[in-house]
Structure formats: C-alpha cells, structure tokens
C-alpha positions in Angstrom: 8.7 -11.5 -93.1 9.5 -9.8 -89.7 9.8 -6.7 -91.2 6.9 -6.8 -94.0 4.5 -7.4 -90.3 6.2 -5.0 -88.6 5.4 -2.6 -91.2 2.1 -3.2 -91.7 -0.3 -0.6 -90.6 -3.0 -3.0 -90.2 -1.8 -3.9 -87.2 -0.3 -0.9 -86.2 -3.7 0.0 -83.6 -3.2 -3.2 -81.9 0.4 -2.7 -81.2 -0.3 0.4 -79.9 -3.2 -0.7 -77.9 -0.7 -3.8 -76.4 2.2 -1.2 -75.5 0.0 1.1 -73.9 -1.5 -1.7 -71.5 2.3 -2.8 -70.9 3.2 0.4 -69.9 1.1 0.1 -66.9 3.4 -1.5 -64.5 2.5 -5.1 -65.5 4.5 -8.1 -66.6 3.5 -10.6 -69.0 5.1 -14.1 -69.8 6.9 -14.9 -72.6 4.1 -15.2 -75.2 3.2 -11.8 -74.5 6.2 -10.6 -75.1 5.9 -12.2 -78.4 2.8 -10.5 -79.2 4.6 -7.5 -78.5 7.4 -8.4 -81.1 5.4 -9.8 -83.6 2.8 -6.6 -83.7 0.4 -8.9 -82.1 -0.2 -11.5 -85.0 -3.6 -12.9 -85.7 -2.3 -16.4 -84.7 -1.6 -15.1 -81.6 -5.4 -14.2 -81.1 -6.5 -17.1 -82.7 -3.7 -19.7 -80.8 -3.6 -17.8 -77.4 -6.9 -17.1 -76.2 -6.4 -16.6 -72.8 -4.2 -13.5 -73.1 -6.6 -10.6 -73.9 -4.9 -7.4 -75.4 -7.6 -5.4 -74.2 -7.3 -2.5 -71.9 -7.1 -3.3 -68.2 -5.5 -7.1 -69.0 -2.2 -6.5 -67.1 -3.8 -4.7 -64.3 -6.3 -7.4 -63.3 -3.6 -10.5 -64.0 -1.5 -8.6 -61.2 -4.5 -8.0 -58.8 -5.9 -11.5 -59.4 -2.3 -13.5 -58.3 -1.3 -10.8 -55.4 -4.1 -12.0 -53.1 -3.6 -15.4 -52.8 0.3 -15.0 -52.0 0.0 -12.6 -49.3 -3.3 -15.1 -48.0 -0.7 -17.4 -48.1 1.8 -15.4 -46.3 -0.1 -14.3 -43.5 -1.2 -18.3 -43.2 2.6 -19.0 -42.7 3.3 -16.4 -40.3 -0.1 -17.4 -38.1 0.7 -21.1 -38.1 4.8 -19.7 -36.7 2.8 -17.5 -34.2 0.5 -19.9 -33.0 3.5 -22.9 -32.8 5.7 -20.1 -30.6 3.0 -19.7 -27.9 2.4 -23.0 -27.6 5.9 -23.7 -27.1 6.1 -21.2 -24.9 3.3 -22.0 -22.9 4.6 -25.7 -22.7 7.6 -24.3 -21.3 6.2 -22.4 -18.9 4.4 -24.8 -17.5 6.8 -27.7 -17.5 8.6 -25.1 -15.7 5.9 -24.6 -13.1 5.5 -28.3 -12.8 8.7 -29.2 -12.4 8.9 -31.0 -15.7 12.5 -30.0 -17.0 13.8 -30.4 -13.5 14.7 -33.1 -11.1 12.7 -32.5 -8.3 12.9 -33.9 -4.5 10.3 -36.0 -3.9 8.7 -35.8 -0.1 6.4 -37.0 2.1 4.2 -36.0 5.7 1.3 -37.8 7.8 -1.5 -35.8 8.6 -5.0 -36.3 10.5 -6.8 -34.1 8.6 -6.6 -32.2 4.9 -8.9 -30.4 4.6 -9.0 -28.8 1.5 -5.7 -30.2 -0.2 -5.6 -31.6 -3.1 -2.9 -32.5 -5.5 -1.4 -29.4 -7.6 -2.0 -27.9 -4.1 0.9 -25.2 -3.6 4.0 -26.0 -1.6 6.0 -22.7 0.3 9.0 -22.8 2.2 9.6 -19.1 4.4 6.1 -17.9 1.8 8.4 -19.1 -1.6 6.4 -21.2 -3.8 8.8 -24.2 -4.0 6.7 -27.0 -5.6 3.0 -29.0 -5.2 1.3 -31.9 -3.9 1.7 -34.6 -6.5 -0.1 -37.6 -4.5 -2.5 -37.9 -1.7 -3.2 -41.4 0.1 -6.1 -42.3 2.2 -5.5 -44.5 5.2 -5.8 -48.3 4.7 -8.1 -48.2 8.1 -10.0 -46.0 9.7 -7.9 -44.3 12.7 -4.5 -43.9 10.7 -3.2 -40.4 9.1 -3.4 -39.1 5.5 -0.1 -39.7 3.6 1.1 -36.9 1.3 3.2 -37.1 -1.4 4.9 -33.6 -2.3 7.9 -32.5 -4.2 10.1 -29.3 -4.4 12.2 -28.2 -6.2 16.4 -29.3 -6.1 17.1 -25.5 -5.7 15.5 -25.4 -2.3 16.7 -28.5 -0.9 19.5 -26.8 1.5 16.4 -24.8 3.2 15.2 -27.3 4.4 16.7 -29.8 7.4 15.4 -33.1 8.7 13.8 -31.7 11.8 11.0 -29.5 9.2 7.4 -29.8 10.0 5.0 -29.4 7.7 1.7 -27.2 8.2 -1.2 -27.5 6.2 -2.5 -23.4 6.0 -4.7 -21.2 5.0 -3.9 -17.6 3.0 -6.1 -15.4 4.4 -9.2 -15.6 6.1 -11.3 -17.0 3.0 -8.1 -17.8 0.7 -6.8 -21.1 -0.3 -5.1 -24.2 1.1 -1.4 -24.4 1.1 1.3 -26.5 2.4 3.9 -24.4 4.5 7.0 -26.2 5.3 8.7 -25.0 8.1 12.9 -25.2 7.3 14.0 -26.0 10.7 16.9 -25.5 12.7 20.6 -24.5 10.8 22.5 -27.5 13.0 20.5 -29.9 11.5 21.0 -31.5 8.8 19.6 -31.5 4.9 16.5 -33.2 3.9 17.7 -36.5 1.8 15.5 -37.4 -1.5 12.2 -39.7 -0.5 12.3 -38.7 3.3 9.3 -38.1 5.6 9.0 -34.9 7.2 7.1 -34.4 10.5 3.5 -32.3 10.5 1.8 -29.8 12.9 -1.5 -29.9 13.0 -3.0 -25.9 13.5 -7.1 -26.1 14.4 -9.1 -25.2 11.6 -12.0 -22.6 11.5 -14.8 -25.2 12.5 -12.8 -26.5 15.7 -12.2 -22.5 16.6 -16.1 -22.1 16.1 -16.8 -25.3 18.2 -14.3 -24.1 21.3 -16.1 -20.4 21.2 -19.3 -22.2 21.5 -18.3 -24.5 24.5 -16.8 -21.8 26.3 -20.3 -19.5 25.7 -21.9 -22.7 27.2 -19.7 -22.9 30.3 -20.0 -19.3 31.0 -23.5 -19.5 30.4 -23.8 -22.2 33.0 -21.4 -20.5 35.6 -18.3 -22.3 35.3 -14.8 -21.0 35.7 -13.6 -17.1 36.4 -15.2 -15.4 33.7 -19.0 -17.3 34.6 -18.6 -17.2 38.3 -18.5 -13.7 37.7 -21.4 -13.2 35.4 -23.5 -15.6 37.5 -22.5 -14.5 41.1 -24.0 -11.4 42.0 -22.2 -11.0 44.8 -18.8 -11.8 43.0 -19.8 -8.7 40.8 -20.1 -6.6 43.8 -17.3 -6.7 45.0 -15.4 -6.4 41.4 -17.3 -2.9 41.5 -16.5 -2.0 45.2 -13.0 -2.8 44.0 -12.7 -0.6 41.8 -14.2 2.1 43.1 -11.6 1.8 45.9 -9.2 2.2 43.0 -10.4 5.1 41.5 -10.5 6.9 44.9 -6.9 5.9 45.6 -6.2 7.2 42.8 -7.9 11.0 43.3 -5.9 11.1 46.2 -2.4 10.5 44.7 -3.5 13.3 42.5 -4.7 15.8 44.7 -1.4 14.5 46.7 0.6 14.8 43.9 -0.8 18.4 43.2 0.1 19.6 46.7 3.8 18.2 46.4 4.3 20.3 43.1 3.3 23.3 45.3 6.0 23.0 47.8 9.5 23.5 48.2 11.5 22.4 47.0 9.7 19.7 45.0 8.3 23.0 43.1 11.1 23.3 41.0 11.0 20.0 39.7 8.1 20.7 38.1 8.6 23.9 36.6 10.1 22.4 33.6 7.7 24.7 31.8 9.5 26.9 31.9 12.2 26.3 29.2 9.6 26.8 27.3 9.4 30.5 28.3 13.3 31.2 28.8 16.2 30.4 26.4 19.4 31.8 27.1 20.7 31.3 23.4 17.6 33.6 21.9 16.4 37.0 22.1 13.1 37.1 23.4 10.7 40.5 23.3 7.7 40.3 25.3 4.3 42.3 25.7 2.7 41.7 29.1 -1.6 42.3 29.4 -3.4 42.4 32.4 -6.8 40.0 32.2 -8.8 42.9 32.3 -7.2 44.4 29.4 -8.1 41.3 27.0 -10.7 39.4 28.9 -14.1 39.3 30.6 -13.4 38.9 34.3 -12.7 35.5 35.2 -13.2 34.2 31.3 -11.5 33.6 28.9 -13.4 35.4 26.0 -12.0 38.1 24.5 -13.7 42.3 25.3 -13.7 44.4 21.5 -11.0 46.1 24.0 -8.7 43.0 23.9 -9.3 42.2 20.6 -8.4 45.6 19.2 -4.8 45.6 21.3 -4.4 42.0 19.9 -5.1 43.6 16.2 -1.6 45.6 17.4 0.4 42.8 18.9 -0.1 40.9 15.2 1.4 43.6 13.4 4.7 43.6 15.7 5.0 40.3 15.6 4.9 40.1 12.1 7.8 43.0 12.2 10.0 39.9 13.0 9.1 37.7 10.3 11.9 38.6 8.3 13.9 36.8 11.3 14.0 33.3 12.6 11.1 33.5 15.1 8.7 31.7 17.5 5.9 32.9 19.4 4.4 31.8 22.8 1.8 32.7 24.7 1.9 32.3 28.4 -1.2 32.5 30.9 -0.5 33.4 34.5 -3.1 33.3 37.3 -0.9 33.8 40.5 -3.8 35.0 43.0 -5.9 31.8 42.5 -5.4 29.0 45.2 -6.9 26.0 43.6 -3.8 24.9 41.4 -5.6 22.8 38.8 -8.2 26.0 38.4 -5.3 28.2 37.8 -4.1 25.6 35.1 -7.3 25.7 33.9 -8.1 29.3 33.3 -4.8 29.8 32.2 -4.7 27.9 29.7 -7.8 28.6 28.3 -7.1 32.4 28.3 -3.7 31.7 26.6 -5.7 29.6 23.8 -8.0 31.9 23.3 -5.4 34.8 22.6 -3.5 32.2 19.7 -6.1 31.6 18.1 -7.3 34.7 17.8 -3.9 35.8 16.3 -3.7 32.7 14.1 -7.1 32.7 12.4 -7.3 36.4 12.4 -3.8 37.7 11.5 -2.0 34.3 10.3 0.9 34.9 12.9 1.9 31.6 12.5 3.5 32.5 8.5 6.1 34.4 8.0 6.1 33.8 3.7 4.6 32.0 0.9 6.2 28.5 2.3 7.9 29.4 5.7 6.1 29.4 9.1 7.0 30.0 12.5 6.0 27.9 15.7 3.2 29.5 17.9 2.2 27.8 20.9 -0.1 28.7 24.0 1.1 27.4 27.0 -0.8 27.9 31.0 1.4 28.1 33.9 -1.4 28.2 36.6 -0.3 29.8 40.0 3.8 29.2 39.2 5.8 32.7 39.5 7.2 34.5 37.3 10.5 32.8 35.6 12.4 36.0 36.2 10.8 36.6 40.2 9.0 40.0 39.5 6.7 41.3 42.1 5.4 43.9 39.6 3.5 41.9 37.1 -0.2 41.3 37.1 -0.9 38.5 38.9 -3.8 37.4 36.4 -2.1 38.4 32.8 -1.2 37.1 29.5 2.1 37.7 28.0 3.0 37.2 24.9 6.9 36.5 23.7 8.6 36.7 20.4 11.7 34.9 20.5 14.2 35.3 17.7 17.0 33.4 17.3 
C-alpha cells in the first residue's frame, strides 16, 4: 500500500511541490510530516484543510508565530524594567527620608519660621543630615513655634547638648534651611527626643526696616553721622581738618625728600642701586649723553638717538646666547629739584626700553626664552662707582650676564 502510493506518479508533482516548500527553512508538525511520507494523500487534503501545500505555506506560518513571541518578550523585559526603577527609586528615597534607618528625633523653639516647612532640609557644618518632619503652632498668641526635626543616627556624635539651631537662608534669594550649629567638643552628645536651643538671625525685612530707621534719623539730624550732614558748621570743620592733614602731610614729604639728600641718611636710600651693581655678574655697559638720544630737557627720542639705539639692540642681542638681563638707568645729576630729577629720569629711561622692546624685541632671546629688561631713574644720586667723568644728564644702558 505504502509502496503502490509512493510509486504513483500521480502524485509525484505534489510531493515535489511539498519538499520544495520544506526545504525553505520551515518546520511543520507532525501531520505534515505525514503528508511528506505519504506523497501527500488526497485524505490529507480533504481531512486537513488548514495545512496548504502551496508555495509560500512554511514561510508565512514562521512569520505569522515570530511576532507575537518576541511582542511578548519585549512585554516581559518592560514590565522587569519598569519594576527595577521603581524599586530603585523607592529605595532611594526611603534613603533620603530616613525610611530604612533609625533616625534621632529632635526638637527647637523658635519666634519666627519664616519659610520652613516640613521636608525642609536639615545641615550640620553645610551636611545635609535630615528634615523637618513636624511644625507646631503656639497654643497662644506670644509663645514660640515648636519644631520637630530628625537626623540621621550617623551624625549623632556631631552634635552636643549646648547646639543651637539657626533657621538660614542659602544665598541671597535661595531657600530656607535649618543649620544646626554642633557645639562645643567638652560637651556632651545630644540624647534621642532632646530640645536643642535656637538663635534667631534678623531676616531681610527687619534688615530693610533698620536701613530705613536709620535713613530717618540721619534725615532728622540725630547721632554722628546726621549731626554732620545737618550741621554746617560740623562739616566745616571736618574739611578744615583735613586739609590740615593733607598739608602735614606735604611737609613730611618734602621733609622726607631733603633727609634722603643728606649724609648720611643718603645711603639708606640708595638701595637702588643693587639693582645696577651685582658683584656675582658681569655687567657691560654703554653710557649716552641726553643730547645724544634726546631733545633737550625731554624725554623723546632725536632720529639721532633712535639710530644709535638701532646699534645698542644688535649688541645686546650678541648676548642672547647667555643668561642675560638688561637695565636701563637715567641719571640727571645737575638738576636740584630731587623729585624733577626722578621725574625726568625716569621718563627718559622708559622711553629708551620701550623703544628697544617694541622695536627690536630685546626682551627675547628664543622662540620660548626671555630675558628681564627693566628701566629704572635714579634722579640726582651719583654714580654707583663715584666717577666724575660721566655726563651728568645720561642714559646708560647695562647688560648683565650671569
């Protein structure tokens, strides 16, 4: 019977029309496979409806039952997603709220709270330690604000039974918070259920209303400050006053300018001129005359002066190879008035750095590396080294190498 089917070439198009949809990748139950062994039987067509032979079948029985188990997959692994963050946000804020902890429960009197409320944040030294949990109005008018706060065990030890308690403000427009202050280290530890003292600080309205009474007495004369801005006379004499103190002072200076002109007081004023003298260096010098660089009695440079400072840049950058500074020193010997000398001095001396800096670049001696250049006056002071042959008006201008 098998055999007689299974050679029968009636049927022989449908078996191959069978294997060539199995060969697709598909899987069939067990009455397909039947089909497949009985050469796909008329009973099987007429028995079996619902299994079609026809080309496509096992492709679209795969693609209709692979949707709906990974629909129902990603279902699973949403609902384990969504069950995690909740957990985890219960966590967190049991944590927050002290929930999974045995906190220390507290309490302070105040006169005022402005702006607490409970969940309000509690710090100890700026650590958020815990929140308001209670609030209690006064049974009568007159009596302080009982707060209820807790913290948690961790921070007990900080704090010790002489703390006060502060109600504060972060930042000028930031929110209320209660700042425990811990208290001395001889004292002992807060207990569980104690009352802590409280400091009241003034609030922005009371600040407001103490500038405004203090505009008023002013305004109306009274104390120091209004006495003064209402008394003419009282301001008078605050300006005769100090204008006696300015004068005093002019004359300790002009004083103090004479002194640094005598000897031997000179010398203890002529620290300058380390700058100019260092035993442990080689220093090379070129000495100008004013007229040689300058207009008389200026300090802006002649074409002349400019050209022979055009020279004194390319020697001192002969030295760049070396550990170097350069100074310039201005000298104006012949001139009485001690603060003009300073003066034109160092003016003179300015004008000759800068005109080496901006013009040559003096001041580098490589891609990365610089030197120190400074211009220094020394006024009517003699030379460091007493010559008498040196222009008493004159620039010099020192390379010191190391």
């Amino acid at each position: 019977m098998w055999g007689s089917r299974r050679n029968d070439r009636r049927y022989e198009p449908k078996i191959r029309q069978f294997s060539s949809n199995t060969t697709k990748g598909g899987r069939l139950g067990f009455r397909g496979r039947m089909a497949l062994e009985e050469g796909a039987s008329p009973s099987l067509r007429r028995h079996d409806p619902p299994i079609r032979l026809n080309k496509g079948f096992v492709g679209s029985f795969v693609m209709e039952q692979r949707p709906g188990q990974l629909r129902t997959a990603f279902m699973g692994i949403f609902v384990c997603a969504a069950l995690a963050a909740g957990s985890l946000g219960v966590l967190l804020l049991g944590q927050r709220d002290g929930w999974f902890s045995d906190p220390i429960e507290l309490t302070t009197s105040m006169e005022q709270v402005h702006g607490l409320r409970t969940g309000t944040r509690v710090r100890v030294l700026g650590i958020p330690v815990g929140q308001v949990s209670r609030i209690e109005p006064p049974a009568t008018p007159g009596e302080p604000v009982r707060v209820h706060f807790w913290i948690e065990e961790e921070y007990q030890s900080l704090i010790r039974t002489d703390a006060t308690v502060e109600l504060v403000k972060e930042g000028f427009v930031g929110e209320r918070v209660l700042e425990i202050n811990p208290g001395t280290a001889e004292a002992a530890i807060v207990a569980d259920g104690a009352e802590l003292a409280s400091r009241t600080s003034p609030t922005w309205e009371e600040l407001m209303q103490k500038a405004n009474q203090l505009s008023e007495q002013i305004a109306e004369g009274q104390g120091t400050l209004g006495k003064l801005i209402q008394n003419p006379e009282a301001y008078e004499s605050l300006e005769q006053l100090l204008g006696d103190a300015r004068n005093v002072l002019s004359g300790v200076d002009e004083n103090l300018s004479s002194l640094k002109q005598s000897w031997p007081v000179k010398g203890w004023f002529s620290d300058r001129y380390d700058i100019l003298v260092r035993p442990e260096a080689e220093t090379f010098r070129k000495i100008f005359a004013e007229e040689e660089l300058f207009e008389a009695g200026r300090a802006i440079l002649t074409d002349g002066g400019r050209a022979k400072l055009d020279e004194v840049a390319t020697w001192i950058h002969d030295f760049d190879h070396h550990q170097s500074d350069v100074v310039v020193a201005g000298f104006a010997a012949d001139m009485q008035d001690g603060r003009l000398a300073d003066l034109m001095s160092q003016k003179q001396a300015e004008a000759v750095l800068e005109y080496l800096t901006y013009q040559h670049g003096i001041q580098r001696t490589g891609w990365l590396t610089r030197r120190t250049a400074d211009a220094h006056g020394f006024g009517n002071l003699p030379a460091p080294d007493q010559r008498k042959d040196l222009p008493a008006r004159r620039i010099e201008i020192l390379t010191i190498v190391e």
